[in-house]
C-alpha positions in Angstrom: -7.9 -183.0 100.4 -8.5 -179.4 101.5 -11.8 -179.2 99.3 -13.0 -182.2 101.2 -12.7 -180.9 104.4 -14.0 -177.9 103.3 -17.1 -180.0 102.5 -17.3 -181.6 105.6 -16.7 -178.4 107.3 -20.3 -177.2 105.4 -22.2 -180.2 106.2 -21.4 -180.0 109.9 -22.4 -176.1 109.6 -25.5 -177.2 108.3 -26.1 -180.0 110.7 -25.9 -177.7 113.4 -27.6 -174.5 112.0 -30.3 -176.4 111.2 -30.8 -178.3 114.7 -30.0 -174.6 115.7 -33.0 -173.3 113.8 -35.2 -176.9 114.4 -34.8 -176.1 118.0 -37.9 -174.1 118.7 -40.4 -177.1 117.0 -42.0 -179.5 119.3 -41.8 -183.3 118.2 -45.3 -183.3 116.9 -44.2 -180.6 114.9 -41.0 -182.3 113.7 -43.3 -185.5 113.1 -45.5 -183.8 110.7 -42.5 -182.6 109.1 -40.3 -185.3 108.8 -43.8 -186.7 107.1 -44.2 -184.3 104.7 -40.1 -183.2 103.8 -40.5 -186.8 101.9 -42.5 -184.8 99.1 -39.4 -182.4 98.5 -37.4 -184.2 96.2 -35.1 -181.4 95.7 -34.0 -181.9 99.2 -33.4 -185.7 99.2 -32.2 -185.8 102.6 -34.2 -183.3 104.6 -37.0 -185.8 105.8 -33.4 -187.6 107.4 -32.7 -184.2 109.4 -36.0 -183.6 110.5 -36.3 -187.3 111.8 -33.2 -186.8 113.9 -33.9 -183.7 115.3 -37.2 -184.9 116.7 -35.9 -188.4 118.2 -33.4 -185.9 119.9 -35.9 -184.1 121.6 -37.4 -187.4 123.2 -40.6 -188.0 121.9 -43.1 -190.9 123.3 -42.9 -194.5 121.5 -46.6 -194.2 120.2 -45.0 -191.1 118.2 -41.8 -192.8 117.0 -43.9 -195.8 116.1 -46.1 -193.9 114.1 -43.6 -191.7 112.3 -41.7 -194.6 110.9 -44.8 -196.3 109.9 -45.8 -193.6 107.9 -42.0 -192.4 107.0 -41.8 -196.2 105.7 -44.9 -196.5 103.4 -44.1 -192.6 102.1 -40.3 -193.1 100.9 -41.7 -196.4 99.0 -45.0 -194.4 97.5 -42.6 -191.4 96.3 -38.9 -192.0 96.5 -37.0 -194.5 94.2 -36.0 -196.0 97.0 -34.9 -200.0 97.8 -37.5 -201.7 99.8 -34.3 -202.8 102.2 -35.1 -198.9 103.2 -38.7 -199.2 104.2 -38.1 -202.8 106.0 -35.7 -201.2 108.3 -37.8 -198.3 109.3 -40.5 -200.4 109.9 -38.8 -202.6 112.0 -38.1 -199.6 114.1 -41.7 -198.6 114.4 -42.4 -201.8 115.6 -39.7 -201.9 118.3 -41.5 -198.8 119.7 -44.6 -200.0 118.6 -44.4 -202.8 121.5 -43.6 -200.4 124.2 -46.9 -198.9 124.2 -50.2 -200.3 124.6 -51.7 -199.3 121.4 -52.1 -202.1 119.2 -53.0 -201.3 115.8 -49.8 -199.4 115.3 -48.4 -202.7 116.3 -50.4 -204.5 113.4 -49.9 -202.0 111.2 -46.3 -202.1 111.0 -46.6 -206.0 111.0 -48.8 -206.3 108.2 -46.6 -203.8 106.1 -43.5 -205.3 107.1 -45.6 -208.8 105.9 -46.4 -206.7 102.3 -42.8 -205.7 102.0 -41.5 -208.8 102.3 -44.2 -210.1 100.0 -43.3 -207.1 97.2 -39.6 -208.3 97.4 -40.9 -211.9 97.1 -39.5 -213.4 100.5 -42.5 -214.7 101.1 -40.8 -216.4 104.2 -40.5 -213.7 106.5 -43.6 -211.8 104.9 -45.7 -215.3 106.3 -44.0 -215.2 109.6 -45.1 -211.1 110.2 -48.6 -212.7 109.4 -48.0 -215.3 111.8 -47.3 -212.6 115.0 -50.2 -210.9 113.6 -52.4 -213.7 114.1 -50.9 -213.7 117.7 -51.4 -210.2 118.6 -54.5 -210.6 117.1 -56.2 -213.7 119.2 -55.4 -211.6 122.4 -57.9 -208.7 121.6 -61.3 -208.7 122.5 -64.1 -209.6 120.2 -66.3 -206.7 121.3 -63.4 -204.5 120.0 -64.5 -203.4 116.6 -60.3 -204.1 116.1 -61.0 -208.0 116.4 -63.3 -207.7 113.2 -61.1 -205.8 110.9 -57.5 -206.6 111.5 -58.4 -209.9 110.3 -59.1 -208.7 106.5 -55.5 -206.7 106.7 -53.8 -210.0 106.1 -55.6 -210.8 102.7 -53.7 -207.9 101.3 -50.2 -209.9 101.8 -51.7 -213.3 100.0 -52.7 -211.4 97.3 -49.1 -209.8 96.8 -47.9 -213.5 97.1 -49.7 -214.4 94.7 -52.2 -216.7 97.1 -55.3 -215.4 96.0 -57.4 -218.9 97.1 -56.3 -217.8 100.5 -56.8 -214.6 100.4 -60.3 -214.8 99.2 -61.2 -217.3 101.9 -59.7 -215.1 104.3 -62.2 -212.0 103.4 -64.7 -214.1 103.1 -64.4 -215.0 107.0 -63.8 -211.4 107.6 -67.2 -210.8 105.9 -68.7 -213.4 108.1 -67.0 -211.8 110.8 -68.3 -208.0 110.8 -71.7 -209.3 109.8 -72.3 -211.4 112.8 -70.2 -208.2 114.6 -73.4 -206.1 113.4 -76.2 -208.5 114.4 -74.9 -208.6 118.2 -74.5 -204.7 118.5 -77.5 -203.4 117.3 -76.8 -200.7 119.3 -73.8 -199.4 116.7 -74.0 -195.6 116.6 -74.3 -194.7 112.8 -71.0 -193.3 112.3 -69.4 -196.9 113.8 -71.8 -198.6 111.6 -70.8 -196.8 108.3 -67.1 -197.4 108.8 -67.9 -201.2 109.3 -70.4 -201.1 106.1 -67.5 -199.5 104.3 -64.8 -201.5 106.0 -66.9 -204.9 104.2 -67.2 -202.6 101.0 -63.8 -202.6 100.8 -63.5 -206.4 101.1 -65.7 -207.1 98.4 -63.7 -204.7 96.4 -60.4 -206.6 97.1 -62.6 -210.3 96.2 -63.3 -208.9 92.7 -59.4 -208.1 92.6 -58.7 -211.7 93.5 -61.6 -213.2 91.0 -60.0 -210.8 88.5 -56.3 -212.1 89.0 -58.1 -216.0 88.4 -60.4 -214.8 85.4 -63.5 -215.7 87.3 -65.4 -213.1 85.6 -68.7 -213.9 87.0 -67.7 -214.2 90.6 -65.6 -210.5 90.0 -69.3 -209.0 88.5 -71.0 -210.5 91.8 -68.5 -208.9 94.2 -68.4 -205.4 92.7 -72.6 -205.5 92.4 -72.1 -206.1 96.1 -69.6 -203.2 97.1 -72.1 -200.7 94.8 -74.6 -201.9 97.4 -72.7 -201.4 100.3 -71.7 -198.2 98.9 -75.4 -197.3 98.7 -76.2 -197.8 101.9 -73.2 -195.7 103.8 -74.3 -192.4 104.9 -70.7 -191.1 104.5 -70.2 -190.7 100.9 -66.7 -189.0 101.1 -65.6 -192.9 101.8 -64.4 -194.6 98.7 -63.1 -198.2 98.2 -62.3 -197.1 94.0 -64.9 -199.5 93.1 -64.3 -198.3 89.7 -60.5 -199.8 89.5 -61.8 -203.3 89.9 -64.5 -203.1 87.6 -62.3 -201.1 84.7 -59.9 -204.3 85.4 -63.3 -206.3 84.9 -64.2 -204.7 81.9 -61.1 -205.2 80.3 -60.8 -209.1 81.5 -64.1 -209.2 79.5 -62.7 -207.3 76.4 -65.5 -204.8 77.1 -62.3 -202.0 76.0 -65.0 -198.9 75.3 -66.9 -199.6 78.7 -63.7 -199.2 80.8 -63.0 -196.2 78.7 -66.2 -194.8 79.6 -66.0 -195.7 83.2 -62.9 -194.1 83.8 -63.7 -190.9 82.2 -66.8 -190.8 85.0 -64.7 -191.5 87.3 -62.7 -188.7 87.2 -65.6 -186.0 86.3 -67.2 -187.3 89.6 -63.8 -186.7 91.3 -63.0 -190.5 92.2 -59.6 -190.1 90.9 -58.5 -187.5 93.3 -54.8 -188.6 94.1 -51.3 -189.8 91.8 -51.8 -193.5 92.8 -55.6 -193.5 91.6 -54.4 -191.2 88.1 -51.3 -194.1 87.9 -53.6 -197.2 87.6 -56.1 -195.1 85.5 -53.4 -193.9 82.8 -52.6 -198.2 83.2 -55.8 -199.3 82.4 -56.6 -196.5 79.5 -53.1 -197.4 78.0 -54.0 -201.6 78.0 -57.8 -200.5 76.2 -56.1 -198.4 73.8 -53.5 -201.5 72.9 -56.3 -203.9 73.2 -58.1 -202.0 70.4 -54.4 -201.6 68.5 -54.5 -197.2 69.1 -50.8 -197.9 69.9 -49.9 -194.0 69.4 -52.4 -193.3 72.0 -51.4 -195.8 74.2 -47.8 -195.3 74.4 -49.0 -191.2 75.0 -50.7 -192.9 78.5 -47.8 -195.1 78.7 -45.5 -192.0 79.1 -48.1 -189.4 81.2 -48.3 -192.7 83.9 -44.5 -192.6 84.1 -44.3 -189.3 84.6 -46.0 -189.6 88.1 -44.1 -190.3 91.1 -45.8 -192.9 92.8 -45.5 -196.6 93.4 -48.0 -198.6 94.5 -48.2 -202.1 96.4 -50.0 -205.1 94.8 -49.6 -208.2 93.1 -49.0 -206.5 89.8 -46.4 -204.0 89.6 -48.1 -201.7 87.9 -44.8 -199.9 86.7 -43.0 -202.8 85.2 -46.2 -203.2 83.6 -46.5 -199.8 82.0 -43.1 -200.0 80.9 -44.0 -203.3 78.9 -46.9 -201.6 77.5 -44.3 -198.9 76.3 -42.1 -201.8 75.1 -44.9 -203.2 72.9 -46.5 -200.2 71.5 -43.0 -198.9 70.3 -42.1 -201.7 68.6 -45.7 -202.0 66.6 -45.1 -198.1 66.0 -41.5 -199.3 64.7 -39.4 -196.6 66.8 -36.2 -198.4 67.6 -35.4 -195.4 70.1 -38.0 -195.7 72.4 -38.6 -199.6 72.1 -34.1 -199.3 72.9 -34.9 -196.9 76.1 -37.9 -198.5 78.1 -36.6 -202.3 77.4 -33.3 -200.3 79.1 -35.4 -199.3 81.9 -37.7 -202.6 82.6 -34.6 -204.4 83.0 -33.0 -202.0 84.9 -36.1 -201.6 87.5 -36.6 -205.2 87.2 -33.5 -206.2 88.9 -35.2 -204.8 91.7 -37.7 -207.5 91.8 -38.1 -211.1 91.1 -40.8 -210.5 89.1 -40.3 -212.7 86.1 -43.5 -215.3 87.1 -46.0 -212.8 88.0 -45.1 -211.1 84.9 -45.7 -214.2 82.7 -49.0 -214.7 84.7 -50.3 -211.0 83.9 -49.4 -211.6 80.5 -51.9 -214.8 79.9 -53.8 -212.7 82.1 -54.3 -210.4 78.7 -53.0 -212.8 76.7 -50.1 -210.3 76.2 -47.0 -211.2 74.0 -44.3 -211.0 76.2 -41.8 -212.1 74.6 -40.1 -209.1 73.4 -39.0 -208.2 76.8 -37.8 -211.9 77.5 -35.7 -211.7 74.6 -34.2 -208.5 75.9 -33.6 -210.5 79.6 -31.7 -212.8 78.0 -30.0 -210.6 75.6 -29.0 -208.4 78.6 -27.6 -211.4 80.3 -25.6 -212.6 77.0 -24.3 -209.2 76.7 -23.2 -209.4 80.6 -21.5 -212.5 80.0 -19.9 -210.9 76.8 -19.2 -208.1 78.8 -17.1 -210.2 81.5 -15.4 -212.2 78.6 -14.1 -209.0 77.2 -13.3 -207.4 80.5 -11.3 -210.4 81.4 -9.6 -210.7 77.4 -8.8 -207.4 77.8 -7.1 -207.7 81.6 -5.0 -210.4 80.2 -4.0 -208.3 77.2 -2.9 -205.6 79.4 -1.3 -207.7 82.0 1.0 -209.2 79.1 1.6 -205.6 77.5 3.1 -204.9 80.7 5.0 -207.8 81.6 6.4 -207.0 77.8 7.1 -203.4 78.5 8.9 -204.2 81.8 10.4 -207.0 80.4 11.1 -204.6 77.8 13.0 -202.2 79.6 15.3 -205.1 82.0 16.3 -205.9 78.6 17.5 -202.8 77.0 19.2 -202.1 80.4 21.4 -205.2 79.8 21.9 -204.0 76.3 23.4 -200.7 77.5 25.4 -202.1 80.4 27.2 -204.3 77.8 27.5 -201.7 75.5 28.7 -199.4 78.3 31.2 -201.9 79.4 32.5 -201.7 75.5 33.1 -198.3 75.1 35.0 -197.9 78.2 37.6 -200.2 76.9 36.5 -202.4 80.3 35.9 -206.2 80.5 32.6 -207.2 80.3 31.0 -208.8 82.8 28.7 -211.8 81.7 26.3 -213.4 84.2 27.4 -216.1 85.9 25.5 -219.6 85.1 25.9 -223.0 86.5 26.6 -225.2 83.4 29.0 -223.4 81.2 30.0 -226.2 78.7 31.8 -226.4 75.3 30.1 -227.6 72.0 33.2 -230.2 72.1 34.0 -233.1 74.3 36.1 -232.7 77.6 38.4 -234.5 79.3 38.5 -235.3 82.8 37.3 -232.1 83.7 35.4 -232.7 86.7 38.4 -233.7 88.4 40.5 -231.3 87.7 37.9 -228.2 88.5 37.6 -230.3 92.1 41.2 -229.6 92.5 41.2 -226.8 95.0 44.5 -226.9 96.5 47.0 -227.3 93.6 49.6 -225.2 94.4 51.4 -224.0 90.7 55.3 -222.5 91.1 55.4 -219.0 90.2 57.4 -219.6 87.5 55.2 -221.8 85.5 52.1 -219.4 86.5 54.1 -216.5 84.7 54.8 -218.8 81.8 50.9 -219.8 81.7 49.8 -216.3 81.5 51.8 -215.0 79.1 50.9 -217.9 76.7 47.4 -217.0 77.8 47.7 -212.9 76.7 49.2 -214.7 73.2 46.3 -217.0 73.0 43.6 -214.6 73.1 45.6 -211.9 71.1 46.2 -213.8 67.8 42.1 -215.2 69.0 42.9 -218.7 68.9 40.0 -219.3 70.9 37.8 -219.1 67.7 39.0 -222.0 66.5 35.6 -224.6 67.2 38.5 -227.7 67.8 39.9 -226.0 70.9 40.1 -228.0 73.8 41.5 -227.9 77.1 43.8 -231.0 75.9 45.4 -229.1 72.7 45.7 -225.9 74.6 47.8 -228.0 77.2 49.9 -229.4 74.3 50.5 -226.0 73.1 51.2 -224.4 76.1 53.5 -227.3 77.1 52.0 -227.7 80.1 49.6 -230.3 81.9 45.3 -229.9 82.1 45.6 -229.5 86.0 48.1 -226.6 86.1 46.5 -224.5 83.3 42.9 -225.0 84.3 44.3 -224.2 88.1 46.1 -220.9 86.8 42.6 -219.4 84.5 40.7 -220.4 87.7 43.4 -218.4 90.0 43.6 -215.4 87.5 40.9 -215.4 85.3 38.3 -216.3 87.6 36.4 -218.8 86.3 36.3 -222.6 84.8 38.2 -223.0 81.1 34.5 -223.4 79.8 33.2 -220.4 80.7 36.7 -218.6 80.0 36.5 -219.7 76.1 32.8 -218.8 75.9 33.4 -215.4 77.3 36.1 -214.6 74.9 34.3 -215.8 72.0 30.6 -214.1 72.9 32.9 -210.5 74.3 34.4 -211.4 70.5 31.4 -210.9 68.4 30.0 -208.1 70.6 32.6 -206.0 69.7 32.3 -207.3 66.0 28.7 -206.4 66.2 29.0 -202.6 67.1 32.1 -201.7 65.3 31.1 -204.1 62.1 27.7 -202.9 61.2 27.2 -205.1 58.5 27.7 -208.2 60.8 24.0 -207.3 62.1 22.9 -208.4 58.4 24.5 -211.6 59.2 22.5 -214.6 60.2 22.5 -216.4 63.5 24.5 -219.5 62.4 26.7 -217.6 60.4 27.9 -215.4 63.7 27.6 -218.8 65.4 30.6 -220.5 63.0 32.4 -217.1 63.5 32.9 -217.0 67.2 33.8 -220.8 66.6 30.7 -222.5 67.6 29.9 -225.5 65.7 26.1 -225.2 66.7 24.3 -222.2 66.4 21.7 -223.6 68.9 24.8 -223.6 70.9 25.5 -219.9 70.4 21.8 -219.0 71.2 21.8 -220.9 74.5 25.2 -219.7 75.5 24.9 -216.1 74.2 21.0 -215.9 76.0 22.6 -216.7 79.3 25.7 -214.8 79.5 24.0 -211.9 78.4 20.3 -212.5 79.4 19.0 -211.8 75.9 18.9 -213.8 72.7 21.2 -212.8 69.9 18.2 -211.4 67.7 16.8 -209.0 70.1 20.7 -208.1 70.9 20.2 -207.1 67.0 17.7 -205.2 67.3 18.7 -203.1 70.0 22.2 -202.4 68.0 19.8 -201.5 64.9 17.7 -199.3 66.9 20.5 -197.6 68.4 
């Protein structure tokens, strides 16, 4: 307890040192840091204390908005984190986002919300961010260079979804859109006009990704000839749409493996593959050629540099469950049981993450990929989960009884020594008391005489009684199995009702239960003072107390005592 106090005591420290020391930034400042603190995975949380610090200080909603937008798409690029994560913090950025009067924030954080929705496969609520998109959208003017772009944004989310018939048409209009755009402001400057040209670059780009998904190769070949034009024609050449990606993708559709090779090797001497999500679907694409043309050893080697990058990036494929597949497959064709063991362990365990199963089955007849290595290990998982349970649930039933049995265990050897106890002090001992207490031999009238409350026996014929009583069990005439409470009264030449009245006023207890206490206190003390009586069998020590039955003996042994005469044997024997 005091080392967790002491713990808190450092964290609070912290807290406040570093708001202390955060202090002199302005929220700008903070902004740009809480942006960039996501990079610093040694410091998990530091993004968190930065992000605090500067909502502390105020800052304006446009800020806030922003922040979270970018905080949002960063933790899901770099961090391992759930998209539950990135959905909330966008749903904060909007809420700010509405305050201001700046729009595209506004859109932004819808269509994002919309592609994280999509990634997680609730396609509901990623269609109704769409839907307020569309609203937002109808309410800004078509002069605004907004009105002809915001439109394309939504494509993104259909593809994720897996709609790529929609999504096409929807670029297509956007197409329509920017070009008519164009026509009626010929007086663009050059810079505006570039960013359009590029803007529809970019949408041709993302039609060969759809025409790519459907394996309409031709239509894929027409759309990237048409970005390469559009690419032409810019001005700005630092712009890039990675025109490349989508024709590598091509290229491998059309089993051209050596021409996507090629391709991505120029790609990255002219510099196109300048950041981690770029190298990531490179490494993907130079790890499915090399498979494709069966250089497994070489494609597991890109296989392993991909996941070594910390990146994740949005689309309909998830390009790391796919990697990991790739791994799957080219360790089991290179026969290593350790690495086929470790990344089936990891795509299942990533996997969980998403419901990816159908898009994986349609990127696998995509390639025509044999995927069933990594179903079989789905299923296996889930047959050893249900094992798993069984077990767990065998083996908390096993324990429950093991205890029950100890306790149970223990009650019983506590009777054991009270008895015992009770013999070696020379004491009576004291049997529990039971409702039905009768003889193994018929009875006489007995209810009517134990209902007789209120006889009143003369002291002289009470003294007489217990006398013949003190004889009767010292010459243990009560081992005899034809005693009855009708013979005793003929040997004690006496009546039922006065010698039943006078055991129940002295002794305590019914003539029943007083002959089966002598005779079970009997063979107790024969038991510990006779050892070899504990070699003896049941019905033998049954016929020797003078029962007739041992199933008698058992049942009236097991409830004056509590336990059954075998395990009162084995805790003499064990003494």
């Amino acid at each position: 307890m005091r080392k967790l106090y002491y713990i808190l005591f450092l964290l609070i420290a912290y807290q406040v040192t570093a708001q202390d020391s955060l202090a002199k930034y302005k929220s700008k400042d903070l902004a740009d840091k809480t942006i960039n603190a996501v990079h610093f995975r040694n410091k998990p949380f530091l993004w968190k204390v930065y992000l605090d610090e500067m909502i502390r200080k105020k800052p304006t909603d446009s800020l806030k908005a922003d922040v979270f937008y970018n905080l949002a798409w960063d933790l899901y690029r770099y961090r391992d984190y759930d998209l539950d994560i990135s959905i909330d913090l966008l749903k904060k950025g909007l809420i700010f986002s509405k305050k201001t009067d700046y729009k595209p924030v506004t859109l932004y954080c819808l269509e994002s919300l919309s592609t994280f929705y999509a990634l997680k496969n609730d396609n509901e609520n990623a269609l109704k961010c769409l839907a307020e998109m569309k609203k937002i959208g109808s309410r800004i003017s078509e002069k605004s260079p907004l009105y002809v772009t915001f439109q394309a944004s939504t494509a993104r989310v259909y593809s994720i979804i897996g709609d790529f018939k929609t999504s096409i048409f929807i670029v297509k209009k956007a197409n329509q859109d920017i070009d008519n755009y164009i026509s009626k402001h010929p007086e663009l400057p050059r810079d505006s006009l570039d960013v359009l040209n590029w803007i529809e670059e970019g949408n041709y780009v993302h039609l060969a990704q759809s025409y790519n998904y459907q394996k309409q190769l031709d239509s894929a070949f027409f759309c990237i000839k048409k970005a390469k034009e559009y690419e032409k024609k810019r001005f700005n050449k630092k712009l890039q749409n990675n025109i490349w990606v989508q024709e590598a993708f091509y290229l491998i559709l059309s089993k051209k493996y050596d021409d996507a090779v090629h391709l991505i090797g120029e790609a990255e001497k002219k510099g196109y593959i300048d950041s981690k999500n770029k190298q990531y679907r490179s490494l993907y694409y130079l790890a499915l050629s090399s498979y494709s043309k069966k250089e497994y050893a070489k494609s597991l080697s890109y296989c392993e540099k991909a996941l070594g990058i910390n990146v994740r990036i949005a689309s309909f494929m998830n390009f790391e469950l796919e990697i990991y597949n790739l791994a799957v497959l080219n360790s089991e064709k290179l026969h290593n049981s350790k690495k086929l063991t470790y990344y089936l362990g990891r795509y299942n365990q990533i996997s969980r993450k998403y419901d990816y199963r159908n898009k994986s089955k349609f990127i696998a007849n995509i390639y025509s990929q044999d995927v069933s290595l990594v179903k079989q290990e789905l299923e296996s998982q889930k047959s050893n989960k249900k094992i798993f349970v069984m077990l767990f649930l065998l083996i908390l039933i096993v324990c429950c009884y093991l205890l029950w049995h100890y306790i149970k265990l223990r009650q019983d050897r506590k009777k054991f020594e009270t008895i015992i106890s009770s013999f070696e002090n020379n004491e009576q001992i004291e049997f529990q008391q039971q409702a039905n207490d009768d003889l193994d031999v018929p009875e006489i009238a007995l209810s009517s005489v134990i209902d007789r409350k209120s006889i009143k026996v003369s002291s002289e014929v009470d003294e007489r009684i217990i006398k013949q009583l003190e004889k009767f069990e010292k010459n243990e005439r009560f081992l005899s199995p034809n005693i009855s409470l009708s013979n005793m009264t003929s040997d004690f030449n006496t009546n039922s009702v006065y010698l039943s009245a006078v055991i129940k006023n002295h002794k305590g207890k019914s003539f029943n239960k007083y002959i089966n206490d002598l005779r079970i206190e009997y063979i107790i003390k024969k038991l510990k003072t006779s050892p070899e009586y504990s070699n003896y069998k049941i019905s033998y020590l049954a016929e020797e107390c003078g029962f007739s039955s041992h199933t008698v003996f058992i049942r009236i042994f097991t409830e004056k005592t509590g336990l059954t005469p075998s395990k009162f044997l084995n805790f003499l024997k064990n003494e």
